[in-house]
PQR file of N, CA, C, O and H, with PARSE charges and radii, in Angstrom:
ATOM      1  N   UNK A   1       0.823  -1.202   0.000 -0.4000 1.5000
ATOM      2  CA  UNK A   1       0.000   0.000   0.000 -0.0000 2.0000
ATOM      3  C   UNK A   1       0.859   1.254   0.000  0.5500 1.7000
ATOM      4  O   UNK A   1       0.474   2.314  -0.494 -0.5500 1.4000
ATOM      5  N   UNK A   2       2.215   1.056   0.664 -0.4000 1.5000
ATOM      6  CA  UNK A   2       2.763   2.543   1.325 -0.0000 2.0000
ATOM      7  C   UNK A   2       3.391   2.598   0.372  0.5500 1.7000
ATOM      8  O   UNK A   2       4.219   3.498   0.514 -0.5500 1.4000
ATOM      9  H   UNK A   2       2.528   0.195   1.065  0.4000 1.0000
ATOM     10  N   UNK A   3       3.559   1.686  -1.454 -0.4000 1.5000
ATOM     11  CA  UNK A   3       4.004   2.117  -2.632 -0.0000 2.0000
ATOM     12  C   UNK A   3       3.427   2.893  -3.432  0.5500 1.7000
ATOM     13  O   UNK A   3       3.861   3.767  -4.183 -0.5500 1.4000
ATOM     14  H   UNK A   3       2.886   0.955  -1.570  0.4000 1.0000
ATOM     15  N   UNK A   4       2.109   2.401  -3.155 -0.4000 1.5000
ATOM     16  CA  UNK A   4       1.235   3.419  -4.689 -0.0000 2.0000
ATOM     17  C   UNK A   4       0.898   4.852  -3.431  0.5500 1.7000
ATOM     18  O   UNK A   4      -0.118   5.505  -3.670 -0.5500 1.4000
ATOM     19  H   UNK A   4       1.756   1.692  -2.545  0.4000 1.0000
ATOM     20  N   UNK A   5       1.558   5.180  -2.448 -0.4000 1.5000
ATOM     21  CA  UNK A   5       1.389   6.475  -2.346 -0.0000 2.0000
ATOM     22  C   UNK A   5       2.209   7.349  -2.977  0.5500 1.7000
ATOM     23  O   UNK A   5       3.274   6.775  -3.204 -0.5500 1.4000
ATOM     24  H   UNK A   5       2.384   4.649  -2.254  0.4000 1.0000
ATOM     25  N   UNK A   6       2.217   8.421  -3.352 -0.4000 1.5000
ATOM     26  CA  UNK A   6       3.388   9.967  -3.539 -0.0000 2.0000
ATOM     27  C   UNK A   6       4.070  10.067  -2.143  0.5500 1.7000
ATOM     28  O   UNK A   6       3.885   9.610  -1.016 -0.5500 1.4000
ATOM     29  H   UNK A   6       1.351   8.888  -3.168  0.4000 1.0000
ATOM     30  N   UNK A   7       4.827  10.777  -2.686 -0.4000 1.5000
ATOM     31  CA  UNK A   7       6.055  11.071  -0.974 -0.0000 2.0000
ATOM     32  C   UNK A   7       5.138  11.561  -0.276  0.5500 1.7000
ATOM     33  O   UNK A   7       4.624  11.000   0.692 -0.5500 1.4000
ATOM     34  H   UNK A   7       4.977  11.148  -3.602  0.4000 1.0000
ATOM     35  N   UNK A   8       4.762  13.010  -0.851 -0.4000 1.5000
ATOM     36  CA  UNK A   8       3.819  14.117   0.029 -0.0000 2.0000
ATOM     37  C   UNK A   8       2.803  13.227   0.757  0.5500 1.7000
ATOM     38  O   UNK A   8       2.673  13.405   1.969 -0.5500 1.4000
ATOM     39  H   UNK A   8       5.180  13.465  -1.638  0.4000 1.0000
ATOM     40  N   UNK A   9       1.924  12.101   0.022 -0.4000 1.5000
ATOM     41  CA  UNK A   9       0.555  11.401   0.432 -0.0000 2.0000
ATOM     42  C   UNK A   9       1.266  10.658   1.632  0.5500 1.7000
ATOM     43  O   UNK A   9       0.612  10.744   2.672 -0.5500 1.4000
ATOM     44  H   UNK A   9       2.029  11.957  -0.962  0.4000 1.0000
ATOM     45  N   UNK A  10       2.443   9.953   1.741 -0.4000 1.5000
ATOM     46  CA  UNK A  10       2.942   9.475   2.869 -0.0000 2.0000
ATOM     47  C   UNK A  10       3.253   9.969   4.065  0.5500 1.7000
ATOM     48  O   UNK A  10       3.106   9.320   5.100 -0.5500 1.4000
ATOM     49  H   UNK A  10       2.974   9.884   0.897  0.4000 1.0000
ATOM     50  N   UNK A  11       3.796  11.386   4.011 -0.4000 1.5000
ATOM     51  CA  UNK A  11       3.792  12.267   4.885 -0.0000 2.0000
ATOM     52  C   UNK A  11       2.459  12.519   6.271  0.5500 1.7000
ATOM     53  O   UNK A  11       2.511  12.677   7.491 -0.5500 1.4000
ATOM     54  H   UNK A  11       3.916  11.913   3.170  0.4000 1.0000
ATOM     55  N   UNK A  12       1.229  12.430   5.119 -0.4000 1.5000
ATOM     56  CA  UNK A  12       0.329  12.626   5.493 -0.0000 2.0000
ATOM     57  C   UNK A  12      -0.296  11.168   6.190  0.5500 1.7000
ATOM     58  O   UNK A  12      -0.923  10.945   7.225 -0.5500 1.4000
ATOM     59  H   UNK A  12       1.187  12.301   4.128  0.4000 1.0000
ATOM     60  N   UNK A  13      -0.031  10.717   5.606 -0.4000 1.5000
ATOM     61  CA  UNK A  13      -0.797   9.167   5.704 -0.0000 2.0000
ATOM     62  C   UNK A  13       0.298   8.233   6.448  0.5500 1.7000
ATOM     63  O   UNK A  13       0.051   7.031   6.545 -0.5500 1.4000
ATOM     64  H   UNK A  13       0.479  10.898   4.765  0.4000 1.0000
ATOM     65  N   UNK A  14       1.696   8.844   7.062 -0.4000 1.5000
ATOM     66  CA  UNK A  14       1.721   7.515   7.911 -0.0000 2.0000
ATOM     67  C   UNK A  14       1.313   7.691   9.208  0.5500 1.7000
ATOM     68  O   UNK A  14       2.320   7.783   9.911 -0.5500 1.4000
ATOM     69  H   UNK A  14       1.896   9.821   6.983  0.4000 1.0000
ATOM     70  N   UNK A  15       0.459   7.768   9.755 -0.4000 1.5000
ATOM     71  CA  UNK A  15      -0.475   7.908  11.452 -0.0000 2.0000
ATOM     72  C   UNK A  15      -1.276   6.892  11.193  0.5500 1.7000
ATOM     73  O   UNK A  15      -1.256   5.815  11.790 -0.5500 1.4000
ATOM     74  H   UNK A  15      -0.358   7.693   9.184  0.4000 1.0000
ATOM     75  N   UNK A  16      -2.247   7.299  10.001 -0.4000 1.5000
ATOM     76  CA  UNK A  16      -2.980   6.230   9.805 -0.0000 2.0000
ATOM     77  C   UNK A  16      -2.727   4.911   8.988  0.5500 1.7000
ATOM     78  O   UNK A  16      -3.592   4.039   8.901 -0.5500 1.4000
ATOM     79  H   UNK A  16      -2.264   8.174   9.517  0.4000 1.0000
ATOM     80  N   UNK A  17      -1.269   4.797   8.288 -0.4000 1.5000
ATOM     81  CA  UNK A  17      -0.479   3.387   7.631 -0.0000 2.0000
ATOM     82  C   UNK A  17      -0.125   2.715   8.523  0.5500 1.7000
ATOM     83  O   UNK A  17      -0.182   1.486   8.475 -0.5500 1.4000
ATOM     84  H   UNK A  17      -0.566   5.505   8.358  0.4000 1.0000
ATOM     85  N   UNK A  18       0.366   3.447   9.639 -0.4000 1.5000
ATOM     86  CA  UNK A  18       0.447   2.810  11.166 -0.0000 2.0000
ATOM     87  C   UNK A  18      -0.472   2.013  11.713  0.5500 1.7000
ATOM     88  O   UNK A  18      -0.338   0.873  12.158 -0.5500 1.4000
ATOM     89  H   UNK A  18       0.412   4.445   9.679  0.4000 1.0000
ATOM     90  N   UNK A  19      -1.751   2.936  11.628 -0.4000 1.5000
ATOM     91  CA  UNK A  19      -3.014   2.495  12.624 -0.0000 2.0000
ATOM     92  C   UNK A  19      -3.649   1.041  11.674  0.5500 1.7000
ATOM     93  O   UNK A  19      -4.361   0.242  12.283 -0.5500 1.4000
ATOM     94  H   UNK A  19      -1.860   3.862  11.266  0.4000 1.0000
ATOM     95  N   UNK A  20      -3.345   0.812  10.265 -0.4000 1.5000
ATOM     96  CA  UNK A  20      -4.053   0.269   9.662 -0.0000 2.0000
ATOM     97  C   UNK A  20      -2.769  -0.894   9.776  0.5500 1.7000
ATOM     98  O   UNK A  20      -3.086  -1.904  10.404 -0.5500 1.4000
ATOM     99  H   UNK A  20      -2.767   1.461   9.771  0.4000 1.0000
ATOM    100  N   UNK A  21      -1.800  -0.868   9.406 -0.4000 1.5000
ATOM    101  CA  UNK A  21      -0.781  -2.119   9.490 -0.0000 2.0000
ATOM    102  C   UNK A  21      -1.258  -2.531  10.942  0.5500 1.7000
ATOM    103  O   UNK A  21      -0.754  -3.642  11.111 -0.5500 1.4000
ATOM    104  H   UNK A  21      -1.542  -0.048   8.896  0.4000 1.0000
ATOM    105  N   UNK A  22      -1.846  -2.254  11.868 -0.4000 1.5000
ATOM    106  CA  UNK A  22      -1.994  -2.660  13.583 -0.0000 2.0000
ATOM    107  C   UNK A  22      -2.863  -3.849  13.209  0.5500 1.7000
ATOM    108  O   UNK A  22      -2.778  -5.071  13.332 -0.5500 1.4000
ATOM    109  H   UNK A  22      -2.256  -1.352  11.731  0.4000 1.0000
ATOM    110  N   UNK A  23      -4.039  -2.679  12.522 -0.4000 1.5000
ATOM    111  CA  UNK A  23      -5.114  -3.588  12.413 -0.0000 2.0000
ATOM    112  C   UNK A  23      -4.913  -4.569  11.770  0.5500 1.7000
ATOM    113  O   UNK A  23      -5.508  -5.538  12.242 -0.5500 1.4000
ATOM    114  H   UNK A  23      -4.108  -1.686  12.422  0.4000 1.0000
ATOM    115  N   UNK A  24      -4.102  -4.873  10.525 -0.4000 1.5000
ATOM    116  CA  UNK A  24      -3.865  -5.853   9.761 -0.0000 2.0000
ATOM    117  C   UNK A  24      -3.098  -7.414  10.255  0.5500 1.7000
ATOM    118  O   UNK A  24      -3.164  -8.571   9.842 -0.5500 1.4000
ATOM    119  H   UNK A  24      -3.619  -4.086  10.141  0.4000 1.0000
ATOM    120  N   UNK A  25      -2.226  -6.572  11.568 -0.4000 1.5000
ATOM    121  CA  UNK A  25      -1.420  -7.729  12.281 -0.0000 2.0000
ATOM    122  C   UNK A  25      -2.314  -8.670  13.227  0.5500 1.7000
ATOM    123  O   UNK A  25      -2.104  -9.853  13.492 -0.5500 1.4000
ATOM    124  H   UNK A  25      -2.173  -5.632  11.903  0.4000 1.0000
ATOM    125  N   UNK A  26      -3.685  -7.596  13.805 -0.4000 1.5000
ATOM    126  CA  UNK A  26      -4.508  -7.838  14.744 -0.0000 2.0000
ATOM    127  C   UNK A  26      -5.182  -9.377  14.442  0.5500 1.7000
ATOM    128  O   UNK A  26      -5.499 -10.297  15.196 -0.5500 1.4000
ATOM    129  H   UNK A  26      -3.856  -6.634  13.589  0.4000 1.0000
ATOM    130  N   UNK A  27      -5.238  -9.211  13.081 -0.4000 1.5000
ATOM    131  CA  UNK A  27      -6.315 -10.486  12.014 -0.0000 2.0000
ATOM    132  C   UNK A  27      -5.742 -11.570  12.633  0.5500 1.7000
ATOM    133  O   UNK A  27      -6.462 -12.316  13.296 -0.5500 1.4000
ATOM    134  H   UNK A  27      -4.980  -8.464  12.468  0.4000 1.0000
ATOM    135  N   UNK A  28      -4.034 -11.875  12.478 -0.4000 1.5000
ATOM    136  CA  UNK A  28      -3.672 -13.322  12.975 -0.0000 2.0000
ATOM    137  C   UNK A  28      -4.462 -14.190  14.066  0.5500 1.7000
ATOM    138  O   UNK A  28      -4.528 -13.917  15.265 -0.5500 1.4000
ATOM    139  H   UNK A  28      -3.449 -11.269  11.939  0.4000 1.0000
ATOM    140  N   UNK A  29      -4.935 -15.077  13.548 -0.4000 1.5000
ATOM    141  CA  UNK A  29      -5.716 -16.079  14.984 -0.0000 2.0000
ATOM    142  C   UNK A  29      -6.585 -15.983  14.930  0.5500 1.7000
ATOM    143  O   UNK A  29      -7.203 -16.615  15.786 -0.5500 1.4000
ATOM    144  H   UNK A  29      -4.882 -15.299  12.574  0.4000 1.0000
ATOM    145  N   UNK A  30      -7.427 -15.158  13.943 -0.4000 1.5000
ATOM    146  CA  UNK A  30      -8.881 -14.944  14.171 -0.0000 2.0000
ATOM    147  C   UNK A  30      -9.562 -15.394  13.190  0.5500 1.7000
ATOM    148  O   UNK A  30      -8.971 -15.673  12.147 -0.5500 1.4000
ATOM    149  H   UNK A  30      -6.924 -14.644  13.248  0.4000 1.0000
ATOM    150  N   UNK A  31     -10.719 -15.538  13.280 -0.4000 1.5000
ATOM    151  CA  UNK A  31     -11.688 -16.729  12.631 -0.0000 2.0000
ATOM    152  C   UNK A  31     -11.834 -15.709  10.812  0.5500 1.7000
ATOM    153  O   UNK A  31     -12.047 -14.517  10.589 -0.5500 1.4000
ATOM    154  H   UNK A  31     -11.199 -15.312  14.128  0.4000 1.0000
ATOM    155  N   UNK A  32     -11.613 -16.810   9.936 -0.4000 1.5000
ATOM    156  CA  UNK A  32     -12.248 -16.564   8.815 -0.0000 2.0000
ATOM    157  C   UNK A  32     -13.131 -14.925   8.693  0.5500 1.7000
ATOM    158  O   UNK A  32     -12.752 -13.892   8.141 -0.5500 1.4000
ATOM    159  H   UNK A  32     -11.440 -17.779  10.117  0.4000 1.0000
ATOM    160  N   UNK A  33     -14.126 -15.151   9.278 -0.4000 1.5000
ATOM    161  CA  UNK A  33     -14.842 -13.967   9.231 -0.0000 2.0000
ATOM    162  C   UNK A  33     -14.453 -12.700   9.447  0.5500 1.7000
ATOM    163  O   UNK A  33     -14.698 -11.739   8.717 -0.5500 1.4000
ATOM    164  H   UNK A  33     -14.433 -15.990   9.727  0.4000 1.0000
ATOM    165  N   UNK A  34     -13.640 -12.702  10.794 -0.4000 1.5000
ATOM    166  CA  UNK A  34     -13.346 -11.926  11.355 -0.0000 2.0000
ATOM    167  C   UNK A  34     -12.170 -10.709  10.310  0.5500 1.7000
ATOM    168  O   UNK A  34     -12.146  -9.529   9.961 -0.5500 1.4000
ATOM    169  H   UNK A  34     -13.441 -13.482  11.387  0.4000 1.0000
ATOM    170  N   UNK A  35     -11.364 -11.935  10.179 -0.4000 1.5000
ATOM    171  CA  UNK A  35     -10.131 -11.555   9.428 -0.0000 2.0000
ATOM    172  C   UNK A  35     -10.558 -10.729   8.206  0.5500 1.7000
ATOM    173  O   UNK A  35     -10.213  -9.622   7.791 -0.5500 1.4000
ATOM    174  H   UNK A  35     -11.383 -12.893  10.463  0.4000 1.0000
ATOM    175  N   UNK A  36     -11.647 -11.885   7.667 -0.4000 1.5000
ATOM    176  CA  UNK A  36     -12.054 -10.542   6.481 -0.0000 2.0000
ATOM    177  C   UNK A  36     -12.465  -9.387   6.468  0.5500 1.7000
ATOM    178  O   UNK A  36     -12.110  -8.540   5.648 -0.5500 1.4000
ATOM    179  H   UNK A  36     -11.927 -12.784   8.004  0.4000 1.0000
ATOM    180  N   UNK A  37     -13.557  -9.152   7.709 -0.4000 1.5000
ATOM    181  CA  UNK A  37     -13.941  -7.868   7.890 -0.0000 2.0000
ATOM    182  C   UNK A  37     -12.911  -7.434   8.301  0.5500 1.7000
ATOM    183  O   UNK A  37     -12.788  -6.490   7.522 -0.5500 1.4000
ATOM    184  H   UNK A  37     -13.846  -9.840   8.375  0.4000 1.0000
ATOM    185  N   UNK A  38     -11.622  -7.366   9.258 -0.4000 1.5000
ATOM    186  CA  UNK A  38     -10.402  -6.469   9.410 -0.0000 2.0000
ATOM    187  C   UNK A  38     -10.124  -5.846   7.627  0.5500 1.7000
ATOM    188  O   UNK A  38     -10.254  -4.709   7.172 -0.5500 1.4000
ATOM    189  H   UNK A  38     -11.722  -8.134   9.892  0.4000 1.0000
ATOM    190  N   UNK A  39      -9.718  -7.103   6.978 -0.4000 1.5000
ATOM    191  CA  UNK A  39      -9.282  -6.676   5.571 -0.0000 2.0000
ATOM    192  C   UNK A  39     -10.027  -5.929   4.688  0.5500 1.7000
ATOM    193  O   UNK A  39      -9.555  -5.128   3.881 -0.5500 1.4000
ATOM    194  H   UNK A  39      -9.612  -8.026   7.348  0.4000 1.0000
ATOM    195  N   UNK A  40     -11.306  -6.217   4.857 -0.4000 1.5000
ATOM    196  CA  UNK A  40     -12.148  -5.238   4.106 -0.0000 2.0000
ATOM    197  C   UNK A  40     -12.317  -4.045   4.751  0.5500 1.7000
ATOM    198  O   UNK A  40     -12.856  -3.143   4.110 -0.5500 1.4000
ATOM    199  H   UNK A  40     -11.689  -6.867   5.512  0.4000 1.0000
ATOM    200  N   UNK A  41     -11.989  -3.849   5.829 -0.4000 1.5000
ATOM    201  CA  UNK A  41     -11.704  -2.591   6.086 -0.0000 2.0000
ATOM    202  C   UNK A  41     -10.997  -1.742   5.732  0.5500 1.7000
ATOM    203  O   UNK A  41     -11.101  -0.571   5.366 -0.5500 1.4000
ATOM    204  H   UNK A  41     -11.551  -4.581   6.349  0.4000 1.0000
ATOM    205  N   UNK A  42      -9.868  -2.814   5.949 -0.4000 1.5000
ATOM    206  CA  UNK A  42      -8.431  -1.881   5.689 -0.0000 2.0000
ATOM    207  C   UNK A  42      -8.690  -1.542   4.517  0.5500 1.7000
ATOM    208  O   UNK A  42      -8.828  -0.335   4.318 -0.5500 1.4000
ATOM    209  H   UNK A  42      -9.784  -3.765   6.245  0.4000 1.0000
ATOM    210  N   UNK A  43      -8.792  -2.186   3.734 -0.4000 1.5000
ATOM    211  CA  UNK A  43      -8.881  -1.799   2.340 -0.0000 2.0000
ATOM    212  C   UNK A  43      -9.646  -0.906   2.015  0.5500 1.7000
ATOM    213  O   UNK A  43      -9.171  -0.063   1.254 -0.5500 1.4000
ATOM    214  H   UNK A  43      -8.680  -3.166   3.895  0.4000 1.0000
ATOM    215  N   UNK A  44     -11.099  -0.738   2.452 -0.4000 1.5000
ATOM    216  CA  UNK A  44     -11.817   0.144   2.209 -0.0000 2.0000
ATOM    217  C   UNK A  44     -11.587   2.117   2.876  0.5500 1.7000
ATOM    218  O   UNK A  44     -12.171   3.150   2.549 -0.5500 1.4000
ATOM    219  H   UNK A  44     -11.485  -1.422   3.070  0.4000 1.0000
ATOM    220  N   UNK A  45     -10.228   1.776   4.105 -0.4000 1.5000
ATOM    221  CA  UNK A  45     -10.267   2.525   4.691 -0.0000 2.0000
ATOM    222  C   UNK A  45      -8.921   3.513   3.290  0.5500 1.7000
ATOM    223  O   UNK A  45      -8.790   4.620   2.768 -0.5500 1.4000
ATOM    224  H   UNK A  45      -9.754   0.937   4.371  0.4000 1.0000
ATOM    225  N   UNK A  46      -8.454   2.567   3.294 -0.4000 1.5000
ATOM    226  CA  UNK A  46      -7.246   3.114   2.493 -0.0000 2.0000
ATOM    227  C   UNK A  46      -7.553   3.320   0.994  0.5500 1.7000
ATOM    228  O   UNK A  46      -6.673   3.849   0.315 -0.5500 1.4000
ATOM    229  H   UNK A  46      -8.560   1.668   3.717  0.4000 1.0000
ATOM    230  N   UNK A  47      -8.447   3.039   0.543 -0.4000 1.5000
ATOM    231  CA  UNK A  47      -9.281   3.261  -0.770 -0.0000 2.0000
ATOM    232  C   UNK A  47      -9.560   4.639  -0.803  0.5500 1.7000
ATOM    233  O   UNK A  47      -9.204   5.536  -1.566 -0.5500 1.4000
ATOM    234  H   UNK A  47      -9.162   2.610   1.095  0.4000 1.0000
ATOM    235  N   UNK A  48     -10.588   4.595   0.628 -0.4000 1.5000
ATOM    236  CA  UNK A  48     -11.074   6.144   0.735 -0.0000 2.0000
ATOM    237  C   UNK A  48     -10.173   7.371   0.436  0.5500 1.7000
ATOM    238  O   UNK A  48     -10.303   8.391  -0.240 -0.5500 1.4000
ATOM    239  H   UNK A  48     -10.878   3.866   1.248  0.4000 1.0000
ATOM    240  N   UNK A  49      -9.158   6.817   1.260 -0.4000 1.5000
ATOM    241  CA  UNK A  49      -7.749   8.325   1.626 -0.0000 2.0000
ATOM    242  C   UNK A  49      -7.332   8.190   0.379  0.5500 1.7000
ATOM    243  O   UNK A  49      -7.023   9.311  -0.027 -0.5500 1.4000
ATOM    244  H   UNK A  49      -9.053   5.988   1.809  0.4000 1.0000
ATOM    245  N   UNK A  50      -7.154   7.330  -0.491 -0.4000 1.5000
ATOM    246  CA  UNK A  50      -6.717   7.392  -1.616 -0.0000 2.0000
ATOM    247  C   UNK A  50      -7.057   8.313  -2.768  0.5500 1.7000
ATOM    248  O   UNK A  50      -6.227   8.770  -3.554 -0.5500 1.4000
ATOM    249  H   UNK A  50      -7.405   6.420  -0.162  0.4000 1.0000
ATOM    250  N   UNK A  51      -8.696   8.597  -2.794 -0.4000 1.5000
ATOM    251  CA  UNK A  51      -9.601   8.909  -3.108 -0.0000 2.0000
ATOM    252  C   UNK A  51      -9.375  10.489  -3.054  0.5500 1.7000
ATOM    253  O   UNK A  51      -9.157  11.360  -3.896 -0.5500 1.4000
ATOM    254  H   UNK A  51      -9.370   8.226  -2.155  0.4000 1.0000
ATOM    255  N   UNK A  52      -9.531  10.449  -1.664 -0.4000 1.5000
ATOM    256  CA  UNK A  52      -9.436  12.042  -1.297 -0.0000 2.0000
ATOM    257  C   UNK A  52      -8.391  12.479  -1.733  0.5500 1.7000
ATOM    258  O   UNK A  52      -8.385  13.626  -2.182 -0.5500 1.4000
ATOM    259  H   UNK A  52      -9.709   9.742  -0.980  0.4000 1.0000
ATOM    260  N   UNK A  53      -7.535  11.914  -1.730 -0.4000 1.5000
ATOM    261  CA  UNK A  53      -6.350  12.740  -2.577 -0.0000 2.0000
ATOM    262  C   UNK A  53      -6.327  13.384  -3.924  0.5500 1.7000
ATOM    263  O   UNK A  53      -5.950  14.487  -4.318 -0.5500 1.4000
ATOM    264  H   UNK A  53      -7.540  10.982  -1.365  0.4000 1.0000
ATOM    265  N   UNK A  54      -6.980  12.085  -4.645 -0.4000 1.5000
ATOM    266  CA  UNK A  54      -7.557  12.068  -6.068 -0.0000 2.0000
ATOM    267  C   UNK A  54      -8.335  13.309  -6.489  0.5500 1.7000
ATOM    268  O   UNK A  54      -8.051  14.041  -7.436 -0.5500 1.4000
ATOM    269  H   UNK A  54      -7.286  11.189  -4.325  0.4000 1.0000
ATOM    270  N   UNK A  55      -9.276  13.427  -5.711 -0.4000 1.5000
ATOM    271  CA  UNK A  55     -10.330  14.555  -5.281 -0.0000 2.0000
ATOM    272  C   UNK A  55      -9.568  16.069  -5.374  0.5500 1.7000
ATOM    273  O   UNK A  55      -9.848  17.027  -6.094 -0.5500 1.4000
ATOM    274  H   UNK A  55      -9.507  12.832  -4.941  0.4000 1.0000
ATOM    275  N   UNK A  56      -8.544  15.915  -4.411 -0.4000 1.5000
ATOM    276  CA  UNK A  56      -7.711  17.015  -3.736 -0.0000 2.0000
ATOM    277  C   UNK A  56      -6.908  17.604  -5.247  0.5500 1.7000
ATOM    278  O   UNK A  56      -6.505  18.729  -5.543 -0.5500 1.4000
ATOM    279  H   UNK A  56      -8.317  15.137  -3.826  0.4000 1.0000
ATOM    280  N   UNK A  57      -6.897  16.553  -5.857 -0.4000 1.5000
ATOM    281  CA  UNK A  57      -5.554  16.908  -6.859 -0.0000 2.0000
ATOM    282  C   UNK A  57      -6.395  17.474  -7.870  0.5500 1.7000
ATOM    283  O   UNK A  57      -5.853  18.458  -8.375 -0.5500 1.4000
ATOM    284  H   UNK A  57      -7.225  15.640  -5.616  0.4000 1.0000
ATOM    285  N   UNK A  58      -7.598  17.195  -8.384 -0.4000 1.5000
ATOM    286  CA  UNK A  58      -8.302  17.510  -9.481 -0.0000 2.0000
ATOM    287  C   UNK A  58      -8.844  19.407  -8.904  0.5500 1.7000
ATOM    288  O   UNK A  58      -8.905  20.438  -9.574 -0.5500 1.4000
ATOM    289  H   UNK A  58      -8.038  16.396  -7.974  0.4000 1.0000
ATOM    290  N   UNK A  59      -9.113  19.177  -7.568 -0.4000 1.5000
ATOM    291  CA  UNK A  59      -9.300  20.583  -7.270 -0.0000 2.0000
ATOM    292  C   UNK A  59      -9.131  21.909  -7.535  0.5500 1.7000
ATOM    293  O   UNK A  59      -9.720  22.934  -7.876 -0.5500 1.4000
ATOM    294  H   UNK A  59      -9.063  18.340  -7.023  0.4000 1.0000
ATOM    295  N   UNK A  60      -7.415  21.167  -7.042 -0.4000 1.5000
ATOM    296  CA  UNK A  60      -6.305  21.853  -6.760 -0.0000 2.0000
ATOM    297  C   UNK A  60      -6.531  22.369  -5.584  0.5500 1.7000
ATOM    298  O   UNK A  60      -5.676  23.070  -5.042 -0.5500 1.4000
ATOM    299  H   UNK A  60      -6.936  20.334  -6.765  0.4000 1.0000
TER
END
């Protein structure tokens, strides 16, 4: 994930690359289900910020 950011987007985004690699380690041991909803989170969480950037850039 912390590749397809820009330098600047990393700057910004490692608090929450942090908070989301936690969550990602958290999954180990946990049931099928569980694990996925962690991952579909993450993913969805980091989609979003992705997004906003996207957003941000077309703005200006």
């Amino acid at each position: 994930m912390q590749t397809l950011l820009e330098n600047g987007q990393q700057v910004h985004f490692s608090v929450e690359y942090s908070a989301l690699m936690k969550l990602a380690a958290s999954a180990e041991g946990k049931s099928d289900s569980t694990r996925s909803e962690i991952y579909f989170t993450l993913i969805s969480i980091f989609l979003s910020y992705v997004n906003r950037w996207k957003v941000h850039e077309e703005i200006g």
